[in-house]
VMD Tcl script that draws the C-alpha trace (Angstrom):
set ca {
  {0.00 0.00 0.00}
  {1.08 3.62 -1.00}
  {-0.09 7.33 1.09}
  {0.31 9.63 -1.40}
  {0.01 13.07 0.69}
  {0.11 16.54 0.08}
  {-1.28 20.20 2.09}
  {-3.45 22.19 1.04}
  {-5.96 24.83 1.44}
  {-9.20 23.10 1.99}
  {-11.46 24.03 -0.77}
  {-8.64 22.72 -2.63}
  {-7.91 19.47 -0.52}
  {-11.62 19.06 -0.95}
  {-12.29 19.60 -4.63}
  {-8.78 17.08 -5.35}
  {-11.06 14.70 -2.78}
  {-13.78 14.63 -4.87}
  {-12.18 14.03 -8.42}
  {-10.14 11.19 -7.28}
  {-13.73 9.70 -5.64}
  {-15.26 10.68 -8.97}
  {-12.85 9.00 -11.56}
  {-13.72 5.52 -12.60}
  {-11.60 3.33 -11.99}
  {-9.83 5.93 -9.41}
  {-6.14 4.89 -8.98}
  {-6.95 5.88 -5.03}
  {-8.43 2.73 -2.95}
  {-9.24 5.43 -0.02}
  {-9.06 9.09 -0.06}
  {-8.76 11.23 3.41}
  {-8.77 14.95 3.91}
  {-8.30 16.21 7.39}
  {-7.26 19.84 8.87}
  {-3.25 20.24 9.85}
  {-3.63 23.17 10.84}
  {-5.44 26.50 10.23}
  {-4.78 27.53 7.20}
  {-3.47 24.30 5.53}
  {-5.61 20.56 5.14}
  {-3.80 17.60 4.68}
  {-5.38 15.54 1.43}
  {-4.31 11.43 1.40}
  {-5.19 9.15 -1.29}
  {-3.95 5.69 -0.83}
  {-3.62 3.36 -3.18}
  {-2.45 -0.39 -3.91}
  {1.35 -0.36 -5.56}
  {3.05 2.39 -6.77}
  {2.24 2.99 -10.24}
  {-1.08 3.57 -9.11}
  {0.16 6.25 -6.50}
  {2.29 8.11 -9.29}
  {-1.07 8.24 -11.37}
  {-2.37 9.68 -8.00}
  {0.03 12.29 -7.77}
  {-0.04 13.32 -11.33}
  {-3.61 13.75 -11.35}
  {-3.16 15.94 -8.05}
  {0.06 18.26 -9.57}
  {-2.14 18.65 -12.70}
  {-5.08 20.29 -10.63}
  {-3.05 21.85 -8.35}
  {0.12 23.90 -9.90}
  {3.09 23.94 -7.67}
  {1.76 21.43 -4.88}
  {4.13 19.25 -3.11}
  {3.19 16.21 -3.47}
  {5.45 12.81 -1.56}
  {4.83 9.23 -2.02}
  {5.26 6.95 0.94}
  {5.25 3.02 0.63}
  {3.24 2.02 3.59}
  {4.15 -0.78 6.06}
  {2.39 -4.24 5.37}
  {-1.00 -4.65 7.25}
  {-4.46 -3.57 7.36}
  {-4.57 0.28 7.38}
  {-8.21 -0.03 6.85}
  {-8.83 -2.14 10.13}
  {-6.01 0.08 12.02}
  {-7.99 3.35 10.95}
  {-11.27 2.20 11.83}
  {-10.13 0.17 15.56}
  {-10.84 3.09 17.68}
  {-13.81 4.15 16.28}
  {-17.10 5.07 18.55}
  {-20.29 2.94 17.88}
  {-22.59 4.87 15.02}
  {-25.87 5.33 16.04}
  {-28.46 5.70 13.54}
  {-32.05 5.61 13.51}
  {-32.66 2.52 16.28}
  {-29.19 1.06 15.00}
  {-26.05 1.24 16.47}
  {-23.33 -0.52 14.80}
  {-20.09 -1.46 16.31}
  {-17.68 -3.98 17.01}
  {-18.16 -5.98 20.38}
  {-15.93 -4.28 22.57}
  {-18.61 -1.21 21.83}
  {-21.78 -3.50 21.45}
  {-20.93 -5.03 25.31}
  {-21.95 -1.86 26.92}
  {-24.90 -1.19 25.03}
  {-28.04 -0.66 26.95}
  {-31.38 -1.64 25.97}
  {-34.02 -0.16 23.71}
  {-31.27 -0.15 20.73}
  {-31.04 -2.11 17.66}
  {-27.63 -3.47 17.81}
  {-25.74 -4.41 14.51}
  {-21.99 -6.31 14.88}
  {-19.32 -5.43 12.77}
  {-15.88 -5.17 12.94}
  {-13.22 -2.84 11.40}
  {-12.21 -4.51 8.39}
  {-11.47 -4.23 4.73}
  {-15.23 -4.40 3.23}
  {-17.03 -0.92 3.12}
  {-19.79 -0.58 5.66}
  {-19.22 0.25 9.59}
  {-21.69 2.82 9.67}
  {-19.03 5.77 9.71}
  {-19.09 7.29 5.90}
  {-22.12 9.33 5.57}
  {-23.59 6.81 2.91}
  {-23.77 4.01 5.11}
  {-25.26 6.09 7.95}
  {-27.41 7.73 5.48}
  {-28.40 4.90 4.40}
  {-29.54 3.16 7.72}
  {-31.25 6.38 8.85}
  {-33.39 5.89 5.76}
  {-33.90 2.02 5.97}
  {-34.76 2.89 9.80}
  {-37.39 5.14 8.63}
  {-38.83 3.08 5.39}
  {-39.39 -0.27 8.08}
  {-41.11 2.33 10.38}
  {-43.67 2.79 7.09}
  {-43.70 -0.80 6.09}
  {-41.72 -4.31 6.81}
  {-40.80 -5.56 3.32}
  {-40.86 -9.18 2.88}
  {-37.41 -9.08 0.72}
  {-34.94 -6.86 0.47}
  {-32.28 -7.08 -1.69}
  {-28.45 -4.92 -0.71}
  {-26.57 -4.55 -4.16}
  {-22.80 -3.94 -2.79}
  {-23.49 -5.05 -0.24}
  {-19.70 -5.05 1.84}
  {-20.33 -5.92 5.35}
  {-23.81 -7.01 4.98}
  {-24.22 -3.66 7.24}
  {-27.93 -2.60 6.02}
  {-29.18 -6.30 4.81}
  {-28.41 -7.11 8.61}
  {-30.35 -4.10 9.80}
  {-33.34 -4.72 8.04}
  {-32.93 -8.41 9.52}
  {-32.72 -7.52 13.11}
  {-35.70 -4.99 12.37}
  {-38.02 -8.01 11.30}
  {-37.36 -8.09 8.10}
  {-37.82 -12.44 7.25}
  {-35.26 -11.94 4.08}
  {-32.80 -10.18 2.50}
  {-30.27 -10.90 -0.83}
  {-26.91 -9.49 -0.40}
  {-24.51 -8.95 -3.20}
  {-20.96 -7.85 -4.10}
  {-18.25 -7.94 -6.70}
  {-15.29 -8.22 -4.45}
  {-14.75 -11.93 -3.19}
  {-13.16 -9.98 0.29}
  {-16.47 -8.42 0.89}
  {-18.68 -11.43 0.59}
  {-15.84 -13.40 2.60}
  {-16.46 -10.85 5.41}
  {-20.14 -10.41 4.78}
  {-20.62 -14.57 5.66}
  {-18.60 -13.72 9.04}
  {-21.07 -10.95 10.00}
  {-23.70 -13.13 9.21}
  {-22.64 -15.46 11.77}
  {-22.12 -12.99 14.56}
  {-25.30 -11.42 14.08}
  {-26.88 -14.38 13.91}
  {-28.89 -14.41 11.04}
  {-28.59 -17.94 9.34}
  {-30.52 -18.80 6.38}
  {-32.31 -14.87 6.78}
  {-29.91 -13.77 4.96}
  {-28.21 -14.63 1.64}
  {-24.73 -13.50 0.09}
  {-23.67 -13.57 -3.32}
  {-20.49 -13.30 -5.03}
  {-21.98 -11.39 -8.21}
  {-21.61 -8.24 -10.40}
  {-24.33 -5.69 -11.11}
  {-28.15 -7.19 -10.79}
  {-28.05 -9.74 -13.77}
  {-27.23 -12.90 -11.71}
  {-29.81 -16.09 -12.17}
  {-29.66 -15.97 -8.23}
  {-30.90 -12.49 -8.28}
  {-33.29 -12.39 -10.84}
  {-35.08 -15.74 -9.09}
  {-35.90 -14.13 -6.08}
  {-37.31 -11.10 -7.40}
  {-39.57 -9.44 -7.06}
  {-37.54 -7.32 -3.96}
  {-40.01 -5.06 -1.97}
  {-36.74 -2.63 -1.22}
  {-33.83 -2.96 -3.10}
  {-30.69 -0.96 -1.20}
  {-27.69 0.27 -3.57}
  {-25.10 2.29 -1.98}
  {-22.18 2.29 -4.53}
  {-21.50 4.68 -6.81}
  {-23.07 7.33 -9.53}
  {-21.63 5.50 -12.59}
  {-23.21 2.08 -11.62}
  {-26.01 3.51 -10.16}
  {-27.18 4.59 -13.39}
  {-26.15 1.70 -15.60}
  {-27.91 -0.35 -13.24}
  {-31.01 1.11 -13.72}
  {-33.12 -1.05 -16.02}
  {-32.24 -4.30 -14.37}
  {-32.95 -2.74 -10.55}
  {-36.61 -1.64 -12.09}
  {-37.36 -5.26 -13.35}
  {-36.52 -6.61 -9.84}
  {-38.29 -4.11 -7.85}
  {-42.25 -5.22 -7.08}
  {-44.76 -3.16 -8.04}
  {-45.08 -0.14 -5.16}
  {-41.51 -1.34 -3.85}
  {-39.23 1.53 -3.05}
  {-35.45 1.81 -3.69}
  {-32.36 3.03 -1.41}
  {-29.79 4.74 -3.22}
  {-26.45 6.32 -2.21}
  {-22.89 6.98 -2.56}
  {-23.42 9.78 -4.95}
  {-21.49 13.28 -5.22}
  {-23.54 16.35 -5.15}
  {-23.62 17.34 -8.69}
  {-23.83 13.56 -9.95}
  {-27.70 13.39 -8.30}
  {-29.35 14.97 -11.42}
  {-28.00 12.19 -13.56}
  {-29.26 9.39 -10.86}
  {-32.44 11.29 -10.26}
  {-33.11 10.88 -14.60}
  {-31.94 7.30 -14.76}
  {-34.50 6.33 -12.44}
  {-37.37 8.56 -13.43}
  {-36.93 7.41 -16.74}
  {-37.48 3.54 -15.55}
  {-40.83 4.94 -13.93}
  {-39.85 5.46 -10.40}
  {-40.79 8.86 -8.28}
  {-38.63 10.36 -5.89}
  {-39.86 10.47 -2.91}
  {-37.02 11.30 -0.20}
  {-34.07 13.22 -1.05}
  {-32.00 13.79 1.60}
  {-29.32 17.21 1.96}
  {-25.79 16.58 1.74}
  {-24.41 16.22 5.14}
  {-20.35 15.51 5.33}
  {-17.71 17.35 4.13}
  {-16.28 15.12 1.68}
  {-19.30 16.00 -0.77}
  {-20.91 12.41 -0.12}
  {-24.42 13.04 -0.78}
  {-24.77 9.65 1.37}
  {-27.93 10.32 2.25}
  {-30.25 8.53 0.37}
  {-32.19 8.61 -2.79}
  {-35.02 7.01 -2.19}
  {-37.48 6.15 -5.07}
  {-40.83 4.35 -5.33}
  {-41.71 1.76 -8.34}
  {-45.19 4.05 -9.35}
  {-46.02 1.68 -12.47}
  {-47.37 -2.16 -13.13}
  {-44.07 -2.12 -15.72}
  {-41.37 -2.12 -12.46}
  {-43.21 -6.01 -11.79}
  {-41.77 -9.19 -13.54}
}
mol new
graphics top color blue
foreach p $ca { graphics top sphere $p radius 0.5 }
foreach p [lrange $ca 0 end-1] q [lrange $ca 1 end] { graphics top cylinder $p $q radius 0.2 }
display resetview
């Protein structure tokens, strides 16, 4: 793993944040942008081996004339895991997610959901995720669907929320093999057996998918790009007066999302403000199937 790191000021550090988040495929695994200090922000991308960090860097001296920018090959471990060990529980909605040392101390009346820091995308802590559960938290509170289906999924995060909420099944699915690897381990800790499903599958074309549709919510909380190609094949699994999840989108991408989906017949009926710094609009689209054609 390689930090490639530079200051800057922090509209800068920001707008850098968001192009390397935007591109696709993005030679940055992770990006980070924190405040050094008062007038200067430190912006991290890191990324896998080095010729990915040197297309990094170039993309950040291109944007940003006359920027120092270093390279720093990273000792061998987990960064992700490291990063995320001390974090507090997220509370969202009735969930809090955490790992165990957090969930032990948890007093009643909460919704508890057990993950640990780890390499697949979904401890609660981006704004998507949280978004995301805030939403599901708020959809169960209108109706309990009988299926739900999480496309990317990564730790199973929402599919197990809307299991320990009552709902009797949910689909989860994910291109990396890491992700589903770590997904089946959350499964166990959280106990939810045969509730829950996990699939080592791109997009929403799989057999496995398509048999159990139709999905009364379908979650998504990826990206714009796939968001939108994804759009016919989400509206043929989504049952007629289902609603759908959607998140990981940047602020000026949501126009785009909001006309893939209207075109497929859906109506927006929750659209949540942009609520983090990084620009994650992580928050949640969240659209309603309004004609017979979303059924299969």
């Amino acid at each position: 793993m390689y930090r490639v790191h530079c200051l800057l000021p922090r509209a800068d550090a920001e707008r850098l944040s968001d192009i390397l988040a935007d591109l696709d495929p993005s030679p940055a695994s992770a990006v980070s942008v924190e405040e050094a200090s008062r007038v200067a922000w430190s912006l991290d991308a890191f990324c896998i081996d080095e010729d990915l960090a040197k297309e990094a860097a170039s993309i950040i001296e291109g944007e940003a004339k006359g920027v120092s920018v270093s390279i720093q090959k990273l000792e061998d471990k987990d960064w992700v895991a490291v990063s995320l060990a001390g974090l507090p529980a997220v509370h969202a909605g009735p969930f809090v997610v955490a790992g165990w040392h957090e969930l032990a101390h948890l007093e009643g009346g909460r919704i508890p959901v057990w993950i640990e820091a780890g390499p697949a995308f979904g401890t609660g802590h981006h704004g998507t995720t949280k978004g995301c559960l805030q939403a599901l938290a708020l959809e169960l509170e209108r109706r309990l669907p009988r299926r739900v289906l999480d496309i990317g999924t990564g730790s199973a995060v929402l599919a197990l929320a809307a299991l320990k909420r009552g709902v009797p099944y949910a689909l989860g699915t994910d291109m990396d093999k890491d992700s589903i690897r770590i997904a089946h381990e959350n499964r166990k800790n959280n106990k939810a057996g045969r509730r829950l499903k996990l699939l080592h599958a791109r997009g929403a074309g799989h057999a496995v998918i398509r048999s159990g549709a139709p999905y009364d919510l379908v979650l998504a909380n990826i990206l714009a790009k796939p968001l939108v190609g994804l759009a016919p094949e989400i509206a043929r699994l989504v049952a007629p007066g289902g609603r759908v999840i959607l998140s990981g989108l940047l602020t000026h991408q949501e126009p785009q999302v909001k006309a893939a989906y209207a075109g497929r017949g859906f109506t927006l009926k929750v659209s949540a403000k942009r609520a983090s710094r990084e620009s994650w609009l992580g928050q949640v689209r969240n659209w309603r199937g309004s004609t017979p054609s979303l059924s299969t």
